[in-house]
MOPAC internal coordinates of N, CA, C and O (Angstrom, degrees):
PM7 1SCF
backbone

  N    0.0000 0     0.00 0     0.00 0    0    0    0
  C    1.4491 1     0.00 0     0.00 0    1    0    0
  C    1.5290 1   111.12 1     0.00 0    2    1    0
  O    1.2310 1   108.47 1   144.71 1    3    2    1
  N    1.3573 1   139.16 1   -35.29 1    3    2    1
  C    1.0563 1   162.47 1  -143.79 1    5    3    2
  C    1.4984 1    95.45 1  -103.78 1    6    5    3
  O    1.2310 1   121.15 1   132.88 1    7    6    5
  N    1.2052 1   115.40 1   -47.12 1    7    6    5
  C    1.9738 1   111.10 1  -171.04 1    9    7    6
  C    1.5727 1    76.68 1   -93.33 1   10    9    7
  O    1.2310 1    91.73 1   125.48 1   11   10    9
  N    1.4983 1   165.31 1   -54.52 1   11   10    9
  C    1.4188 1   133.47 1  -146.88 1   13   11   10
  C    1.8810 1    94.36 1   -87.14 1   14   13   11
  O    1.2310 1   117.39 1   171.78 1   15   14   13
  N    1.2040 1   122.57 1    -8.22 1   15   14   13
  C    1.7016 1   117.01 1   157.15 1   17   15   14
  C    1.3813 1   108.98 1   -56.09 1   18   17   15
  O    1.2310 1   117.55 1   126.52 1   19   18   17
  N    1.6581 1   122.28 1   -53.48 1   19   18   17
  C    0.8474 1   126.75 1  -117.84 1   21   19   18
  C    1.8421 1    91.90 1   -95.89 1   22   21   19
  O    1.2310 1   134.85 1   141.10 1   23   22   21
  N    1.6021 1    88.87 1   -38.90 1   23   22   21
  C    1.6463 1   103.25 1   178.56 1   25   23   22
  C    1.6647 1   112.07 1   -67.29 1   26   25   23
  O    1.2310 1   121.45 1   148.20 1   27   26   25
  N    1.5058 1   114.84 1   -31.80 1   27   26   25
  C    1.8326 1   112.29 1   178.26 1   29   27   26
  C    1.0427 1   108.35 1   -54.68 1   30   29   27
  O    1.2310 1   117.98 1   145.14 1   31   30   29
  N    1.5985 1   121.45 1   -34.86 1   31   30   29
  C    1.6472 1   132.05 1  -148.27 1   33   31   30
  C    1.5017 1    98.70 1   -73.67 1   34   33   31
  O    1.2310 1   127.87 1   128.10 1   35   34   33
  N    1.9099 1   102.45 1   -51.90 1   35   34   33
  C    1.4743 1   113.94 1  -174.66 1   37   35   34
  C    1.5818 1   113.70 1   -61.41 1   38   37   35
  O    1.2310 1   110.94 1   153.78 1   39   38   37
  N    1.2857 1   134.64 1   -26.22 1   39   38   37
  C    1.7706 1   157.82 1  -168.94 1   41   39   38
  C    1.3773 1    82.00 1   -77.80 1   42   41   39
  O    1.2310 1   109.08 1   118.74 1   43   42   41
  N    1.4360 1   138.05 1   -61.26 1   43   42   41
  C    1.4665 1   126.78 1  -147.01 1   45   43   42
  C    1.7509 1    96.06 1  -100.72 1   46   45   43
  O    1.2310 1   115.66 1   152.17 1   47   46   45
  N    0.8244 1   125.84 1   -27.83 1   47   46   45
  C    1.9112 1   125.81 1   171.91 1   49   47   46
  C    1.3983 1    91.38 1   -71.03 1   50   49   47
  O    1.2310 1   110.53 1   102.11 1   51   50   49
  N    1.5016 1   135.40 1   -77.89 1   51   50   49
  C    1.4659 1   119.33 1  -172.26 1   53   51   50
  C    1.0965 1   122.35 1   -64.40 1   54   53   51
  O    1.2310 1   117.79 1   179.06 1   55   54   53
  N    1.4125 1   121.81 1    -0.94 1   55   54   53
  C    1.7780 1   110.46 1  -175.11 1   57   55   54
  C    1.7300 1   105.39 1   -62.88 1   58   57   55
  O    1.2310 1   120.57 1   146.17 1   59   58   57
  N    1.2306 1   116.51 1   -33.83 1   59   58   57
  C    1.5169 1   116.77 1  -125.81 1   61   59   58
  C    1.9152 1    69.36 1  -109.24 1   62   61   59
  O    1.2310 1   100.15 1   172.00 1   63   62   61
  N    1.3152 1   153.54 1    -8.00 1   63   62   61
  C    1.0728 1   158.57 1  -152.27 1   65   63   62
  C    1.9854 1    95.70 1   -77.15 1   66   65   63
  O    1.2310 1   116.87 1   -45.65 1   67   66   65
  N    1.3953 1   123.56 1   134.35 1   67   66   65
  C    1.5187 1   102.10 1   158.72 1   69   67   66
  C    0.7921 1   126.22 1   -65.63 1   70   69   67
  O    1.2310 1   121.70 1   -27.97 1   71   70   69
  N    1.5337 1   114.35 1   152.03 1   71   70   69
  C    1.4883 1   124.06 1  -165.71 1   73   71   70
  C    1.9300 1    90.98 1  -142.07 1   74   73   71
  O    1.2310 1   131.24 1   -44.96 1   75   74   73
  N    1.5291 1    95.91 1   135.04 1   75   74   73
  C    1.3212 1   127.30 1   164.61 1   77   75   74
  C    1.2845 1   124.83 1   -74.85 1   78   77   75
  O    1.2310 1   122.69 1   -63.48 1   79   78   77
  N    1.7621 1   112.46 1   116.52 1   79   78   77
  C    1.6006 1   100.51 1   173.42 1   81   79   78
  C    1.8237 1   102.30 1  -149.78 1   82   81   79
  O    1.2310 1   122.62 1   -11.52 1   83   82   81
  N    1.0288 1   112.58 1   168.48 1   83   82   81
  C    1.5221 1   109.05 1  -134.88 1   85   83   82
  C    1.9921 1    79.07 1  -103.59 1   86   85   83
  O    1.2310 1   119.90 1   -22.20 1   87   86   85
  N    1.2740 1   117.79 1   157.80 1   87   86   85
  C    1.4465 1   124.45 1   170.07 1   89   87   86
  C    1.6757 1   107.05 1   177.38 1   90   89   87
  O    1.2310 1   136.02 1   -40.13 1   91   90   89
  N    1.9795 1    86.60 1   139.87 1   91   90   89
  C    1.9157 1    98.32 1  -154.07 1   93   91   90
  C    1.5098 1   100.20 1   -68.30 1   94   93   91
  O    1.2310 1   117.43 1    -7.44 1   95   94   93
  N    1.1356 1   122.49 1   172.56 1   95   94   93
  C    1.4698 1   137.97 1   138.60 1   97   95   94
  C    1.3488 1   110.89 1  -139.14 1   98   97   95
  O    1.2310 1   130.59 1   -35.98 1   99   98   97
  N    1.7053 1    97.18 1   144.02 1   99   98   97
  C    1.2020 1    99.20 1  -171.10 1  101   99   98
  C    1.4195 1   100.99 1  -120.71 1  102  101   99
  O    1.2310 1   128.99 1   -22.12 1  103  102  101
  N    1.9020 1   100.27 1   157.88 1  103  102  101
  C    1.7278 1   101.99 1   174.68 1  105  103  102
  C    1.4622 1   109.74 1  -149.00 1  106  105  103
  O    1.2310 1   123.99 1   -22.51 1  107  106  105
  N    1.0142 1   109.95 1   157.49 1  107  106  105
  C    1.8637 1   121.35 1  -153.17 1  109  107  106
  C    1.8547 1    89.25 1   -73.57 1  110  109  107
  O    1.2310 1   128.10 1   -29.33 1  111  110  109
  N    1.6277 1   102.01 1   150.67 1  111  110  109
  C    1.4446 1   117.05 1   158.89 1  113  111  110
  C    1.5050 1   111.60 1  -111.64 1  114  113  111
  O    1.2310 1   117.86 1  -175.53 1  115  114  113
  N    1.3888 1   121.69 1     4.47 1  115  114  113
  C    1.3512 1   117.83 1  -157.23 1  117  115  114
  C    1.6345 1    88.79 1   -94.03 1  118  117  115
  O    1.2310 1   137.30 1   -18.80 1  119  118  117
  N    1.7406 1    84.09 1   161.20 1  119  118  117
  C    2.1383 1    89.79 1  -161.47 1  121  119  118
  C    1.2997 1    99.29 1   -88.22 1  122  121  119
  O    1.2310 1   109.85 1  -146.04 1  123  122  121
  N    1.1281 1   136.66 1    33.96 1  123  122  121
  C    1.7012 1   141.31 1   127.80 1  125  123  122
  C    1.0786 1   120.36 1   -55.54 1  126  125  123
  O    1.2310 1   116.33 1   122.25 1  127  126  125
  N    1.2903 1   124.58 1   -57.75 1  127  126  125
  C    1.2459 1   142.60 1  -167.75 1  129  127  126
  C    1.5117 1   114.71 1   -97.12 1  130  129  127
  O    1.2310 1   121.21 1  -178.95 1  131  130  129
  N    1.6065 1   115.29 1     1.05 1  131  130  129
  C    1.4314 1   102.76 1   166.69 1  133  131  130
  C    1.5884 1   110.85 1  -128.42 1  134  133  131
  O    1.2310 1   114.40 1   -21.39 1  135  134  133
  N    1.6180 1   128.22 1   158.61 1  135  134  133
  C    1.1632 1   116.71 1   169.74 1  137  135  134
  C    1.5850 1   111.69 1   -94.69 1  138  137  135
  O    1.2310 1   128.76 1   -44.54 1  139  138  137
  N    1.4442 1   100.73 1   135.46 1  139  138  137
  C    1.7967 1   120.08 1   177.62 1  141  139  138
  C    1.3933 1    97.15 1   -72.73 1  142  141  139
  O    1.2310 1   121.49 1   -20.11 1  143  142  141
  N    0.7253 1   114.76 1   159.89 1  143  142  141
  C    1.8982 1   138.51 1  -121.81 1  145  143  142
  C    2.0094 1    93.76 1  -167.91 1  146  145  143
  O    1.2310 1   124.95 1   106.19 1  147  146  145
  N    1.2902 1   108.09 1   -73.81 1  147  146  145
  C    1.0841 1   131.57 1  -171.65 1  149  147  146
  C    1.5353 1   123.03 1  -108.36 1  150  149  147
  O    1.2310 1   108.34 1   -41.25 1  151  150  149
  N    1.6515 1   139.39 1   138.75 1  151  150  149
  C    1.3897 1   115.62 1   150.45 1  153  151  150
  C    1.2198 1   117.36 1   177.32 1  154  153  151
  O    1.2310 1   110.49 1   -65.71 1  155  154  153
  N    1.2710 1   135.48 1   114.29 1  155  154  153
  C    1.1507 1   152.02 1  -111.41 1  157  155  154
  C    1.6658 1   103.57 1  -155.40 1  158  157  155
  O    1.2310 1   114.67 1   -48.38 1  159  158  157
  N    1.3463 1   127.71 1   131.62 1  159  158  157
  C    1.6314 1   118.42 1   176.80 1  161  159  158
  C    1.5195 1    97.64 1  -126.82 1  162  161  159
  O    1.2310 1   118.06 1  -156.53 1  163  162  161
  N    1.3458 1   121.31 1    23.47 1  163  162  161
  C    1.4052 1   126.49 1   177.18 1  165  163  162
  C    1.6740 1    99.86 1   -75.90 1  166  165  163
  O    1.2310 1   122.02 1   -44.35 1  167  166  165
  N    1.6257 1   113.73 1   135.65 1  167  166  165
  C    1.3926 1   100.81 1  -176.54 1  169  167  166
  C    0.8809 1   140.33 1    74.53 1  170  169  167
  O    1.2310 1   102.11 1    63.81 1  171  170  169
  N    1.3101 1   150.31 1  -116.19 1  171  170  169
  C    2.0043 1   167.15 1  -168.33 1  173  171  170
  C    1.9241 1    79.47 1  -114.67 1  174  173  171
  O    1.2310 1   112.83 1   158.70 1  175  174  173
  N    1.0260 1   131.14 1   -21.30 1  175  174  173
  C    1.6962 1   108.86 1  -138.90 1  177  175  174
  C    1.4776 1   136.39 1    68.54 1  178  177  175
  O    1.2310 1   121.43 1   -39.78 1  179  178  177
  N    1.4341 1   114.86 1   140.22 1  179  178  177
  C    1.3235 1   123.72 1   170.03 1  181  179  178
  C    1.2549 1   133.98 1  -123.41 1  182  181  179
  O    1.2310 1   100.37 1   -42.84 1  183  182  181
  N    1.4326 1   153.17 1   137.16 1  183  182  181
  C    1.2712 1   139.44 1  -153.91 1  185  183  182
  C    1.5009 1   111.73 1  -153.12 1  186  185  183
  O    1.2310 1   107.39 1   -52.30 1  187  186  185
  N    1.2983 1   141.12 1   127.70 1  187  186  185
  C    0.9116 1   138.80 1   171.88 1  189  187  186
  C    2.0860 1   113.73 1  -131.86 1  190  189  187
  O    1.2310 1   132.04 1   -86.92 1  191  190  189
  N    1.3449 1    94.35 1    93.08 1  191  190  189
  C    1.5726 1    83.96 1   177.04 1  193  191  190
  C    1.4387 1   117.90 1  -129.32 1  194  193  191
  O    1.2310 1   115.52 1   -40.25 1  195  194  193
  N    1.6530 1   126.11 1   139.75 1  195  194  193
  C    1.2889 1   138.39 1  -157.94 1  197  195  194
  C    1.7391 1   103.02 1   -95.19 1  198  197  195
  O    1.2310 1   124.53 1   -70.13 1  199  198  197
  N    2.0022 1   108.91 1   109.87 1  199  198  197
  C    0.9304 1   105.20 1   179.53 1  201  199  198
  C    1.6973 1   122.41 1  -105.51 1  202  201  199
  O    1.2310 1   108.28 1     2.80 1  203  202  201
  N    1.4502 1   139.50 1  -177.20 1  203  202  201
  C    1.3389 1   116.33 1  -159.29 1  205  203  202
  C    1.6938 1    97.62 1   -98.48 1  206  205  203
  O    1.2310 1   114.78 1   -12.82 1  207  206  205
  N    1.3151 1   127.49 1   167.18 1  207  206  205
  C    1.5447 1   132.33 1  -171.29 1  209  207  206
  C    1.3400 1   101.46 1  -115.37 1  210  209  207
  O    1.2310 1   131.48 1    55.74 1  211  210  209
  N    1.2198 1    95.44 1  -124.26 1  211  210  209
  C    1.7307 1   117.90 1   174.61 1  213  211  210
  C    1.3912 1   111.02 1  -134.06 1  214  213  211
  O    1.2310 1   112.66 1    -2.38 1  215  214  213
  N    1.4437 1   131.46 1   177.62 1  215  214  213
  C    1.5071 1   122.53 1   149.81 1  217  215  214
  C    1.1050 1   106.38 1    43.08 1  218  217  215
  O    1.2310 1   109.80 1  -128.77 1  219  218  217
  N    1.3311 1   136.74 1    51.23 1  219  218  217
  C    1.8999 1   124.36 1  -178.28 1  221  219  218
  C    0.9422 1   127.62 1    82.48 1  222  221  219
  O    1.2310 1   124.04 1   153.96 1  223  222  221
  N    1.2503 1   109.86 1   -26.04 1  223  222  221
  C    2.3675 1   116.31 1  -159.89 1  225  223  222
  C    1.2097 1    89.59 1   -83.67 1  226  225  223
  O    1.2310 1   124.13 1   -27.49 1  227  226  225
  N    1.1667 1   109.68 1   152.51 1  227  226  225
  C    1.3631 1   131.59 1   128.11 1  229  227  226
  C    1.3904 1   148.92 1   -91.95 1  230  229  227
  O    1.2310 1   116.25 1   -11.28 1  231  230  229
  N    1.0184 1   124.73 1   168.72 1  231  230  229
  C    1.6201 1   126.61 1   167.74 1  233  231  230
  C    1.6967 1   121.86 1  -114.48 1  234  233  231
  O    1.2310 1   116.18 1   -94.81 1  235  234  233
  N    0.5639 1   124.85 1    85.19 1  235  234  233
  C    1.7213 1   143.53 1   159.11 1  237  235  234
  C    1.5454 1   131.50 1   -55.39 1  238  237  235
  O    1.2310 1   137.43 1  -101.78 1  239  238  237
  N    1.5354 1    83.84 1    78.22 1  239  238  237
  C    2.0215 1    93.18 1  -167.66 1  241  239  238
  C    1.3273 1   104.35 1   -89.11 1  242  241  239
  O    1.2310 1   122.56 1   -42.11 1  243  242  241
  N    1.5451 1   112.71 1   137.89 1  243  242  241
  C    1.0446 1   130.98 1  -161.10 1  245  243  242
  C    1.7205 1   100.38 1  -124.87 1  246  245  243
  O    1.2310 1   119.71 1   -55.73 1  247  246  245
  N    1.6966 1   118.17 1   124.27 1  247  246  245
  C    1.1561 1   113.85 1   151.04 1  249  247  246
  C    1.5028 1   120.76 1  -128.36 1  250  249  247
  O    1.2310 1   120.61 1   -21.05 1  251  250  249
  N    1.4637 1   116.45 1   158.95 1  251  250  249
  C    1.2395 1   119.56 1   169.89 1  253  251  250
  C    1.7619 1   101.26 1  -173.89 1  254  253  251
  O    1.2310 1   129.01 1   -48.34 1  255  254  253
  N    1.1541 1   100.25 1   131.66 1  255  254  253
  C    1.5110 1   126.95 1   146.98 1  257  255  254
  C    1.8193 1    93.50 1    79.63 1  258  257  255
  O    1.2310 1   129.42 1  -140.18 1  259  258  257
  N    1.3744 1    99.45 1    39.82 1  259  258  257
  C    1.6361 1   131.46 1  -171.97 1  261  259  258
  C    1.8864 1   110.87 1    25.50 1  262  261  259
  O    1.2310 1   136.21 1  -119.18 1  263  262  261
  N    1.8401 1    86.21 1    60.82 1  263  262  261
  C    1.5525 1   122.79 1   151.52 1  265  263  262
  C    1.0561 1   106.09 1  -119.17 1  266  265  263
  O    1.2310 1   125.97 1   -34.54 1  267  266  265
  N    1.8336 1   106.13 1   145.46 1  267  266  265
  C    1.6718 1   101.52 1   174.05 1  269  267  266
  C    1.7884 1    93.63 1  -125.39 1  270  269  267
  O    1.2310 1   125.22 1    -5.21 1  271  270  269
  N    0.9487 1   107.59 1   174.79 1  271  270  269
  C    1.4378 1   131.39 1  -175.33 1  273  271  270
  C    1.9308 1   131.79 1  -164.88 1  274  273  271
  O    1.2310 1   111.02 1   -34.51 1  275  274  273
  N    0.9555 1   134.50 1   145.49 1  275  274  273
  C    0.9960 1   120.45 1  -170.41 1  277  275  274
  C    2.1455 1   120.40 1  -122.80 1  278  277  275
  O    1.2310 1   122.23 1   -22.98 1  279  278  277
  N    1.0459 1   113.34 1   157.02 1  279  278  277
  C    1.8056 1   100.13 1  -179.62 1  281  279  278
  C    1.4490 1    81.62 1  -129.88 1  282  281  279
  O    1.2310 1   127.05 1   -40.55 1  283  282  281
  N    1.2085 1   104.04 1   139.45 1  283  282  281
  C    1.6862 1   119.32 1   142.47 1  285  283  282
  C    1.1877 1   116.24 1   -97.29 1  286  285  283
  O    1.2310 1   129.99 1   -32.08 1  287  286  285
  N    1.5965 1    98.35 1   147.92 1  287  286  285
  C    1.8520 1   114.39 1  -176.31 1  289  287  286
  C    1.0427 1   101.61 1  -135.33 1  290  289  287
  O    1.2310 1   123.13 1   -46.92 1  291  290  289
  N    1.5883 1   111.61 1   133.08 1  291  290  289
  C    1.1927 1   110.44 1   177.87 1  293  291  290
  C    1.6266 1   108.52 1  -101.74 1  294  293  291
  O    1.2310 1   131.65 1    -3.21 1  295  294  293
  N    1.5042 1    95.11 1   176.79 1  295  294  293
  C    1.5925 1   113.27 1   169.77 1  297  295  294
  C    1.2518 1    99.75 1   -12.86 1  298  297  295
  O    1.2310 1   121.94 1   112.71 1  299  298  297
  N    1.3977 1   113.89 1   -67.29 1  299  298  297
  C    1.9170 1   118.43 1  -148.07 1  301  299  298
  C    1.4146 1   107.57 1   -63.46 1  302  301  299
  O    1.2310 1   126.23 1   159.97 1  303  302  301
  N    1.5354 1   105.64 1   -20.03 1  303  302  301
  C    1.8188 1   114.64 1  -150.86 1  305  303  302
  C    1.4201 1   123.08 1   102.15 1  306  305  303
  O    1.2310 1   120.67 1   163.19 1  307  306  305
  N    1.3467 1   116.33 1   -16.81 1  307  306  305
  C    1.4424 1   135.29 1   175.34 1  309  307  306
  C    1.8743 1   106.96 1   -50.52 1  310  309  307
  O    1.2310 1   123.35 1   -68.55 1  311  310  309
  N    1.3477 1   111.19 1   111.45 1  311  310  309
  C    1.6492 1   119.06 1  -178.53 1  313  311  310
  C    1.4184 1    85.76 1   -87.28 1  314  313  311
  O    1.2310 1   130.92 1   -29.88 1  315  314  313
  N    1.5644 1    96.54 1   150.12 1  315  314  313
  C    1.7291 1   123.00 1   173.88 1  317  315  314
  C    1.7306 1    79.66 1  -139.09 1  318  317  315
  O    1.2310 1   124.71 1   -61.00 1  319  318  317
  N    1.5326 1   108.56 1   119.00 1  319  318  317
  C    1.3275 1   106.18 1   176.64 1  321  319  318
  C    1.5379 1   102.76 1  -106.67 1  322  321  319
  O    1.2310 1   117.08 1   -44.87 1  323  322  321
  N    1.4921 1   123.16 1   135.13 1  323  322  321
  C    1.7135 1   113.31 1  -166.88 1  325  323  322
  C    1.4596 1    91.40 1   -88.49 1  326  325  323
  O    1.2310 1   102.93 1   146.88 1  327  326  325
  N    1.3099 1   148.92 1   -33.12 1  327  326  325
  C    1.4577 1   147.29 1   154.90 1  329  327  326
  C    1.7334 1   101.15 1    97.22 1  330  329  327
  O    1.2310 1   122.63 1  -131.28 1  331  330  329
  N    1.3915 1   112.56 1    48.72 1  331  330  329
  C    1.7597 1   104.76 1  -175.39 1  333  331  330
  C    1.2962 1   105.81 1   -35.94 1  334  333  331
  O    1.2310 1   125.94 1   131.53 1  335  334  333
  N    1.6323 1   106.20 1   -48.47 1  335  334  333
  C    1.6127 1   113.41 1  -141.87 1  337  335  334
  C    1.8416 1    88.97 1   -71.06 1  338  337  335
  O    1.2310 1   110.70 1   157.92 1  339  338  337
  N    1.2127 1   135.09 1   -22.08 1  339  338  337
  C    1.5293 1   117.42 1  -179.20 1  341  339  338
  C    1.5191 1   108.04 1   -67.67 1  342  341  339
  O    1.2310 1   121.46 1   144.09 1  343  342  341
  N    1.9134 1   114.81 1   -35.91 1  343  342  341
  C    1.8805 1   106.40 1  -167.57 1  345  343  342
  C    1.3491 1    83.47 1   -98.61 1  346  345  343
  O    1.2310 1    97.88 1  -177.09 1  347  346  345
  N    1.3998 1   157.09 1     2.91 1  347  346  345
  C    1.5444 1   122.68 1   162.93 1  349  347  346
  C    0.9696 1   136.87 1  -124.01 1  350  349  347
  O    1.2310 1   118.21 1   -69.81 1  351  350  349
  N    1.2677 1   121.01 1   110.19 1  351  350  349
  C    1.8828 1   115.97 1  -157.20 1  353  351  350
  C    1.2991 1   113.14 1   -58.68 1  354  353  351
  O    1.2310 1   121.57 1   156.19 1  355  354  353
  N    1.3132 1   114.59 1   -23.81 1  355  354  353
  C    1.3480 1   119.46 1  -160.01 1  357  355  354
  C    1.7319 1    99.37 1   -92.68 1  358  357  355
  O    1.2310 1   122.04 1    19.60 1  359  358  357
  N    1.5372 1   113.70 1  -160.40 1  359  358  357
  C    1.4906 1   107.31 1   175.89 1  361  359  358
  C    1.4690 1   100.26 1  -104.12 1  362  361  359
  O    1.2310 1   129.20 1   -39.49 1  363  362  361
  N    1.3942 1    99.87 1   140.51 1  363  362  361
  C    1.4695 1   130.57 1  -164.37 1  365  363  362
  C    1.5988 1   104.60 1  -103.62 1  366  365  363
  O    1.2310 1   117.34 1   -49.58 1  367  366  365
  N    1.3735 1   122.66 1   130.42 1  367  366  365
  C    1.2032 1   112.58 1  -178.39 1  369  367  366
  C    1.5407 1   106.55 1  -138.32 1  370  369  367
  O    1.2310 1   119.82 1   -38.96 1  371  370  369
  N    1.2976 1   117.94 1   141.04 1  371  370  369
  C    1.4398 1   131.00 1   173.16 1  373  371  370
  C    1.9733 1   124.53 1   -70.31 1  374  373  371
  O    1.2310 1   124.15 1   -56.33 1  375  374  373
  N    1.0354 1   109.65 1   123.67 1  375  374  373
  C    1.6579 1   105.62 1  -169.83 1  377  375  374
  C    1.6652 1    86.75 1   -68.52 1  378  377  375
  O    1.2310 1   133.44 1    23.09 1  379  378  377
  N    2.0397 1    91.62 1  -156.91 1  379  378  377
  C    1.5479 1    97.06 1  -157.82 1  381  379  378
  C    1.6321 1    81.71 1  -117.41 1  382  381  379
  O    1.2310 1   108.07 1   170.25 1  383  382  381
  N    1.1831 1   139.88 1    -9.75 1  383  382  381
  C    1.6579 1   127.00 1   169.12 1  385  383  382
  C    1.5147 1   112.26 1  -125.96 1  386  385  383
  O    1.2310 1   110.36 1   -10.75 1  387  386  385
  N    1.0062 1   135.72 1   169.25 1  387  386  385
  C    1.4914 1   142.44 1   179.09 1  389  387  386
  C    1.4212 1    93.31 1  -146.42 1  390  389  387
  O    1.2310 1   135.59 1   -57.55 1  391  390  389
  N    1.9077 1    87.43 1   122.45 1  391  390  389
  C    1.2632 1    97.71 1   154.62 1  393  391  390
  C    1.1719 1   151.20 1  -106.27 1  394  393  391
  O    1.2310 1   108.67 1   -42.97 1  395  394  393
  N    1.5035 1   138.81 1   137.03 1  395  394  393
  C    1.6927 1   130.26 1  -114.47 1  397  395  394
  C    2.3170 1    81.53 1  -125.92 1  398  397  395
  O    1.2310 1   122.40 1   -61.97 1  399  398  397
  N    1.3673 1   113.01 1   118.03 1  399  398  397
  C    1.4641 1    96.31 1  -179.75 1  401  399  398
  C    1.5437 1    92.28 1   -97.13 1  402  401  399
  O    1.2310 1   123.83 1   -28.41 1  403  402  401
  N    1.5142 1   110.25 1   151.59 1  403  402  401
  C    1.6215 1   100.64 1  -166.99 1  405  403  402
  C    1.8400 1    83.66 1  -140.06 1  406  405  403
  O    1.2310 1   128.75 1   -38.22 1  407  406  405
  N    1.3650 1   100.75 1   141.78 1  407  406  405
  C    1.4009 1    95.83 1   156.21 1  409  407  406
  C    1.6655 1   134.92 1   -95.49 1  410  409  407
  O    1.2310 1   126.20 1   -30.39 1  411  410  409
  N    1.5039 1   105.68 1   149.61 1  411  410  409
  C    1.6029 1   104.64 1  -155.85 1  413  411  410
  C    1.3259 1   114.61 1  -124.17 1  414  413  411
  O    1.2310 1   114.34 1   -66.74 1  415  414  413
  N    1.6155 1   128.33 1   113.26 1  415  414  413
  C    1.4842 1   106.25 1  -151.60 1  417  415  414
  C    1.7893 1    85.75 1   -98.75 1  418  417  415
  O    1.2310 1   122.06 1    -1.29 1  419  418  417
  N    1.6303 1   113.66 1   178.71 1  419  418  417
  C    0.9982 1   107.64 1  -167.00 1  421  419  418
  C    1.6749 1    94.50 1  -173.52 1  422  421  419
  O    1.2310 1   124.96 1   -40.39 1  423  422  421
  N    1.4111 1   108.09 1   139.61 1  423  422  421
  C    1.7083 1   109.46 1  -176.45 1  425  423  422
  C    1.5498 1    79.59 1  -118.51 1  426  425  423
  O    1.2310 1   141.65 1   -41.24 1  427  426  425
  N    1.6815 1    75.57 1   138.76 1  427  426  425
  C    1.7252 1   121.95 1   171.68 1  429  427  426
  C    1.5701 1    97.29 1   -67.14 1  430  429  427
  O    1.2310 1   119.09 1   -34.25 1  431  430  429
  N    1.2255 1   119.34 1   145.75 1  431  430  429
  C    1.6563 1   118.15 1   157.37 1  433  431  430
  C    1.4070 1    99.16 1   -97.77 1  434  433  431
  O    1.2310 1   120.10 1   180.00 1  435  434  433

């Protein structure tokens, strides 16, 4: 009787605790929605234009030699380059939204 007291008490102190749960946002890659940076029609073409994220980041679509690829930047300026063109031999192409998973804290009532 004493530990199922003891356990309700702990259920109603942690209920109300934030809790983390993950939900997308999405943001355009299409070259409306991003500023060119780069762009070149010498050759295959080259393109480099900085589009907007979430939370600060960006997205940094990269084309050349009609491969695409993408870098994320964060807040700081720090590039995370995802490097398609190293895992796909073939031609690699970028969709028209990216989706950003963000975590979302949130109190229980």
């Amino acid at each position: 009787m004493k530990l199922s007291i003891i356990t309700a008490i702990c259920v109603f102190v942690f209920s109300g605790l934030a809790v983390g749960q993950n939900r997308s946002v999405y943001t355009s890659t299409k070259t409306g929605s991003c500023r060119t940076i780069k762009q070149s029609s010498e050759g295959a073409g080259h393109y480099v234009g900085e589009c907007p994220g979430t939370a600060g980041y960006k997205a940094q679509v990269l084309e050349d030699d009609l491969r695409q690829s993408i870098n994320i930047i964060t807040p700081a300026k720090k590039k995370f380059e995802l490097d398609f063109w190293g895992f796909y031999s073939g031609f690699s192409t970028v969709g028209e939204k990216i989706e950003w998973r963000v975590k979302v804290a949130y109190r229980s009532h």
